[in-house]
C-alpha positions in Angstrom: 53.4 120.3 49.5 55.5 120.8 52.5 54.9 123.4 55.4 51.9 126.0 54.9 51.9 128.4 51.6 49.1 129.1 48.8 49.5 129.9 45.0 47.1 131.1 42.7 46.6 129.6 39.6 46.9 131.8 36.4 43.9 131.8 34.3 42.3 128.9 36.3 40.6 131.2 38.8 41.5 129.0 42.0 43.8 129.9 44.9 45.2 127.0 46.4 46.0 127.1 50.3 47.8 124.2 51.9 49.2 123.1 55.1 51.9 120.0 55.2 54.9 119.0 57.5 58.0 120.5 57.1 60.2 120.4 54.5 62.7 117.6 56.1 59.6 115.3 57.3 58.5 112.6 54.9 55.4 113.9 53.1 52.5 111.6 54.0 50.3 113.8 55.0 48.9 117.3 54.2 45.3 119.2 53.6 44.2 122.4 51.8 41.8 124.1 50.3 41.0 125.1 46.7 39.0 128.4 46.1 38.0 130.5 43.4 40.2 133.6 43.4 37.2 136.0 43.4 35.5 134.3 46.6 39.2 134.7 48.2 39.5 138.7 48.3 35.9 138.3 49.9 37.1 136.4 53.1 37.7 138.6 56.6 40.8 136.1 56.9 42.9 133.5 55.2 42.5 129.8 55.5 45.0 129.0 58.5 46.5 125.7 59.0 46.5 123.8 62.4 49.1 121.5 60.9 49.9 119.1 58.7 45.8 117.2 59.5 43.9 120.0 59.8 43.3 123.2 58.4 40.3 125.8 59.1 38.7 128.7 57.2 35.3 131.1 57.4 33.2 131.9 54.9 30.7 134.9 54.7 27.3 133.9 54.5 24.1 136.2 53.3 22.5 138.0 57.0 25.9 138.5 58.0 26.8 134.8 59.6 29.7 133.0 58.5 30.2 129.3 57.5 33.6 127.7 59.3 35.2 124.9 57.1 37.9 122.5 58.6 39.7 120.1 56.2 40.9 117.0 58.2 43.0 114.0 57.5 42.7 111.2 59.8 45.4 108.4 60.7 45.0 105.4 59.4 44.3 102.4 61.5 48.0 101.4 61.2 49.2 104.7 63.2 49.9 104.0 66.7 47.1 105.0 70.0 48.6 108.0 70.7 48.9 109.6 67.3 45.2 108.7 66.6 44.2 110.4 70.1 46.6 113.4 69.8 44.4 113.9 66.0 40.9 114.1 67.8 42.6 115.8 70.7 43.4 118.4 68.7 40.1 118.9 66.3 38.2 118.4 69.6 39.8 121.5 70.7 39.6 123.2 67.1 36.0 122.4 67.2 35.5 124.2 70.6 37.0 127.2 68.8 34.4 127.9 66.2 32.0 130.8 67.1 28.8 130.0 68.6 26.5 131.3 65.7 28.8 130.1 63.2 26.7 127.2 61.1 29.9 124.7 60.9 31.5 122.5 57.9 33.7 119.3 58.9 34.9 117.9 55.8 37.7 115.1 54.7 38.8 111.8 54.9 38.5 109.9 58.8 40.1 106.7 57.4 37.6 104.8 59.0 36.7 100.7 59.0 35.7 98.3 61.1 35.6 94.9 60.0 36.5 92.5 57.2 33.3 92.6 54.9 33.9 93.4 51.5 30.3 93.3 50.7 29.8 95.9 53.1 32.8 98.2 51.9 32.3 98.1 48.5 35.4 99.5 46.4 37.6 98.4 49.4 39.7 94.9 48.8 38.4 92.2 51.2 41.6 91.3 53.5 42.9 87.9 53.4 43.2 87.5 56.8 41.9 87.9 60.4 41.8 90.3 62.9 41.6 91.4 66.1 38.0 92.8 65.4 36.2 90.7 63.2 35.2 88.6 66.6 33.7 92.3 68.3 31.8 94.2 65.8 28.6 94.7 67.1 30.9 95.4 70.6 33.2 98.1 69.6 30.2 100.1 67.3 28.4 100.0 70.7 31.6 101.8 72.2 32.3 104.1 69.3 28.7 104.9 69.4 28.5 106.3 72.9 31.5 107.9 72.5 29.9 109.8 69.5 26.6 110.9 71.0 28.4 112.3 73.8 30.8 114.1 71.5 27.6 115.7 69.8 26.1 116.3 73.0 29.1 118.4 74.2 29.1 120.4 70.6 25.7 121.8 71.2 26.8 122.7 74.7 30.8 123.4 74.7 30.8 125.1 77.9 29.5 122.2 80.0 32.6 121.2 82.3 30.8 117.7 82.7 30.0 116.7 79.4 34.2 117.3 78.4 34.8 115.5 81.2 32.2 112.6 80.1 33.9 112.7 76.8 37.5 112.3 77.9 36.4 109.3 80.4 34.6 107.7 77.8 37.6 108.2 75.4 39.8 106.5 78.3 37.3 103.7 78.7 37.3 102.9 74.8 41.1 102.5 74.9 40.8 100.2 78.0 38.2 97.9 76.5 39.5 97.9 72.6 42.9 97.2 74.3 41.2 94.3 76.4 39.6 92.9 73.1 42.8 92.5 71.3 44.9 91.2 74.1 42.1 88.4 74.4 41.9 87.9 70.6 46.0 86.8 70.5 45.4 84.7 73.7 43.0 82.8 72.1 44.7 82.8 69.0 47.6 81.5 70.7 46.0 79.0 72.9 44.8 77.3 69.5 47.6 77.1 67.8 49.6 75.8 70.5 46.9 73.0 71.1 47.6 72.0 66.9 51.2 72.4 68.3 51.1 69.7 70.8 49.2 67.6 68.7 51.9 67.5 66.1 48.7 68.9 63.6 51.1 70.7 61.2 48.3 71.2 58.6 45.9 73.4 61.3 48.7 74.8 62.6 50.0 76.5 59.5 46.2 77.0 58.3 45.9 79.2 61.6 49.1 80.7 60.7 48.0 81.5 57.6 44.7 82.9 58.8 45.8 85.4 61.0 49.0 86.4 59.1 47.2 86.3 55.6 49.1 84.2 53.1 52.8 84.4 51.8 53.7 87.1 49.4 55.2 86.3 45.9 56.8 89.3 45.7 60.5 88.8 44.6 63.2 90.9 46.2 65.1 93.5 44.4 68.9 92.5 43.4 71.8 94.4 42.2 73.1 93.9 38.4 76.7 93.3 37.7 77.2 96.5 37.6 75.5 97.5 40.9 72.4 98.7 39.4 69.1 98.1 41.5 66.8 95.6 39.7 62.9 95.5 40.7 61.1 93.9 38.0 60.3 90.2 38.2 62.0 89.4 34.3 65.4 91.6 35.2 66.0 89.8 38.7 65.0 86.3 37.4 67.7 87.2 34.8 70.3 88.1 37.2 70.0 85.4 39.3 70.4 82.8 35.9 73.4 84.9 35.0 74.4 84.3 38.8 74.1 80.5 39.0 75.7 80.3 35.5 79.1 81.8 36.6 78.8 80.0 39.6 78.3 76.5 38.1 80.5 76.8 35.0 84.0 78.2 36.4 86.9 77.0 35.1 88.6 74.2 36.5 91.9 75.5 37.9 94.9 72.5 38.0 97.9 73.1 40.0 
């Protein structure tokens, strides 16, 4: 659902609160909460939305504390840097907002893999080809890992100047070095396959083609009927193509 809004069901009991993008942006992204509609005249305040990846709301707990909740939806890997560091900026931030004695509830989906094991991702399909960080692993778990224990280190002390500080330099040094790791990664890559280049090996050169571009797709690309409507499945544009060629080979002389 587009910008932020709620709607209670009737005779389901839930009151649905949402925050998107706006109306005229493409809706990829959006997060909410669902809650009964007898818990909602209960709350000091609604659930508010940061935007269209996070949204926050308390929750009034026995011995007068309160639980805060924050929905979140990461970017996926394929987003650019900066759209990935402007998310984290931002809950970083929300994060610092939450009272001190508040007991605290981050919940959704971080979008997060490393690495090309299916074993090890079970549900997830294995990709057919390589990457930038299959080779660095063990590497780049050691630098998300530091990263992480000084980002909890700074939540159980939010006031400390020096532990933000450690966290943004650590978040610059992460970008440096995962940027380094790629840019070697295609060097190499490309070193090799110029090598099977020079050494007119066509059938390592396309294997390493294939291996870090993953194999051709079958996929068949949609075509326009005779009467300018769009085909897309396989049978229809296979069709259209045979009625195509069969005009095209079976004109009518013309003699002058």
């Amino acid at each position: 659902m587009a910008d932020t809004g709620e709607v209670t069901e009737i005779g389901g009991g839930y009151t649905f609160f949402w925050s998107g993008k706006s109306q005229v942006e493409p809706g990829e992204s959006g997060v909410g909460f669902a809650i009964r509609t007898l818990l909602v005249r209960k709350l000091e305040t609604l659930p508010r939305g940061i935007n269209d990846r996070l949204m926050v709301m308390r929750l009034p707990l026995k011995g007068n504390t309160q639980l805060t909740l924050i929905s979140a939806y990461a970017p996926t890997m394929s987003y650019a840097q900066e759209q990935k560091e402007e998310f984290y900026e931002k809950l970083a931030h929300l994060l610092h907002t939450v009272p001190k004695h508040d007991k605290l509830l981050l919940m959704g989906d971080f979008n997060a893999r490393v690495g090309s094991d299916s074993e090890a991702w079970p549900g997830h399909i294995k990709r057919k080809h390589q990457d930038w960080f299959d080779n660095n692993n063990e590497e780049i778990t050691s630098l998300l890992k530091k990263k992480q224990e000084a980002f909890t280190q700074w939540l159980n002390d939010k006031n400390s100047t020096a532990k933000h500080d450690h966290i943004k330099h650590l978040r610059s040094k992460v970008q440096v070095e995962l940027r380094k790791m790629k840019n070697k990664w295609w060097e190499s890559k490309a070193a090799e396959l110029q090598q099977f280049a020079d050494e007119h090996n066509t059938g390592k050169f396309f294997a390493g083609l294939k291996a870090v571009y993953g194999p051709s797709s079958n996929a068949m690309a949609p075509v326009r009927s005779a009467d300018g409507t769009l085909l897309t499945e396989k049978s229809d544009i296979t069709e259209r193509w045979r009625q195509h060629f069969s005009q095209l080979l079976n004109r009518s002389t013309l003699h002058h």
